[in-house]
C-alpha angles and dihedrals in degrees: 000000000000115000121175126196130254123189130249130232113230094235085051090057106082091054101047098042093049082060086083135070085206089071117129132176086257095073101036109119091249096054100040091046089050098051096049088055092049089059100032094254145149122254113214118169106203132170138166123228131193131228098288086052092244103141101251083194149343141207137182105216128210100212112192106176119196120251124262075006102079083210140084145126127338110210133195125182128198083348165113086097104219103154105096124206097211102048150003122324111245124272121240090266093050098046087043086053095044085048084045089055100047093047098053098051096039097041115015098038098024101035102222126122103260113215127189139170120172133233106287091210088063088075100209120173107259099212082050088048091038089054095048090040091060096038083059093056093262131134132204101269125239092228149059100035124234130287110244118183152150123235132189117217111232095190083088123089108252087256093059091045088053098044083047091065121098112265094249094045085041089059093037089053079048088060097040099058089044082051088090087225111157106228125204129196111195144134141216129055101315087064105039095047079054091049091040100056088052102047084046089058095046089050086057102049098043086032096227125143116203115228087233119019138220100254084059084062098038088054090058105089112165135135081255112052119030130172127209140191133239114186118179107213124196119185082342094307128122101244099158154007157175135190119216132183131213133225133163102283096352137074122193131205097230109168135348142181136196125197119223082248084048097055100065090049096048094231093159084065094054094047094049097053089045083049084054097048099042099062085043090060084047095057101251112148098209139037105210109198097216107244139326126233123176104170101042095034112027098165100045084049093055096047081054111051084038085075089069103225125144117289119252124213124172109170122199124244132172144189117224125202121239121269149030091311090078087060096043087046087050093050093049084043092059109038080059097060091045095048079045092053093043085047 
């Protein structure tokens, strides 16, 4: 089966991508051109569709040419989208033959490095995915790393998520909820200048930088992405908080900050299983958890996989052109991310 790819028109966007269960808020219009801008990128919105002109998959694309190249890397996260809503997933020959077809257009044709990883949320196998990746002409990619989560499954009733925790973060959520704290749930500028001066506070004192930080969510405001709010209050204190957007069947754990009055009363723990029922009560299918990170976060990690859910795992791969231009696009690659680590 030859596919070959057409591209998309922004306004289209919205409507195509929410074709598509696998949609996460990676790949909305408003994130990914945000993020494109963010890196100086290019935005190109790309899918294949088949003879009866159904989109077998999309993806929105994050193009950084070198400069003086013309050419660069291709990057999609959390894409290409290739679980339809109105029909069968594909098959492994027809996925082989949608990563062919990007492949041939982005890198062969292109000439850029072309890098994917797929919604973690979508929960493919990776040794499947690994096998049809390879097939495709595609090899397991040096950066970014992996996402690792960790994701609950809402279809459960709330009794069946409870008895699902793990026994200690069972008996910390207890405490938590007998802790009398007054939780809100909100949105817009009152809240997240509340969240904010926490999550400031908390920075300072652990001395981390997010890559992107909360205020780039908070700007994104579209029918298809949305962030709220979650603040723990205690005798009129903030004492806690989390961040979680929202995406078509999905919900993600996106930030969160906890207050030195906040630690002993477990407030995290209230916010997170609010969190939890909250986006139940929305519809979403699935609580990610938002990566997990074991070396450089232990404990995160720990409150995390504490929770019980099912392990996510959505591994990179890329498809380099022929030729010398791969190895100059890696050096300059790579003299970026060490100018960016001195920096």
């Amino acid at each position: 089966m030859t596919l070959a790819l057409r591209p998309i028109a922004a306004a289209d966007w919205p409507a195509v991508a929410a074709g598509f269960r696998d949609l996460t808020f990676e790949q909305t219009l408003a994130y990914s051109t945000a993020a494109a801008a963010r890196i100086k990128a290019r935005l190109e919105r790309v899918g294949v569709a088949g003879p009866d002109g159904r989109w077998r998959a999309v993806v929105a694309l994050r193009v950084k040419p070198v400069p003086g190249l013309g050419r660069g890397i291709a990057w999609a996260p959390s894409g290409p989208l290739i679980l339809p809503r109105d029909g069968p997933d594909p098959d492994a020959e027809a996925l082989t033959a949608i990563m062919v077809a990007f492949r041939r257009e982005i890198a062969d044709a292109q000439g850029h490095i072309l890098r994917l990883r797929l919604a973690g949320t979508a929960r493919h196998d990776p040794a499947r995915f690994a096998a049809i990746a390879a097939a495709a002409g595609f090899s397991p990619a040096p950066r970014p790393a992996p996402y690792r989560s960790v994701a609950l499954d809402l279809g459960l009733t709330p009794e069946a998520l409870m008895a699902a925790l793990n026994g200690k973060w069972r008996t910390d959520l207890r405490f938590a909820l007998k802790s009398d704290l007054t939780l809100e749930r909100g949105a817009g500028p009152a809240i997240e200048a509340r969240f904010l001066a926490m999550f400031d506070r908390v920075q300072m004192a652990k001395g981390f930088a997010p890559d992107i930080p909360p205020g780039f969510h908070f700007s994104l405001n579209c029918p298809e992405y949305r962030v709220e709010m979650l603040i723990a209050t205690k005798d009129g204190q903030d004492i806690a908080g989390i961040v979680v957007g929202i995406c078509a069947a999905s919900a993600t754990y996106l930030f969160g900050a906890t207050a030195e009055a906040g630690r002993p009363l477990r407030a995290g723990y209230a916010l997170q299983w609010e969190a939890i029922l909250t986006s139940r009560t929305a519809g979403c299918l699935w609580y990610d958890l938002g990566g997990v990170d074991a070396h450089a976060n232990p404990d995160v990690a720990r409150f995390k996989e504490r929770m019980n859910g099912a392990p996510l795992l959505a591994e990179v791969f890329e498809a380099r052109p022929h030729g010398l231009v791969p190895a100059l696009i890696a050096g300059a690659e790579a003299l970026r991310a060490r100018l960016k680590q001195r920096g």
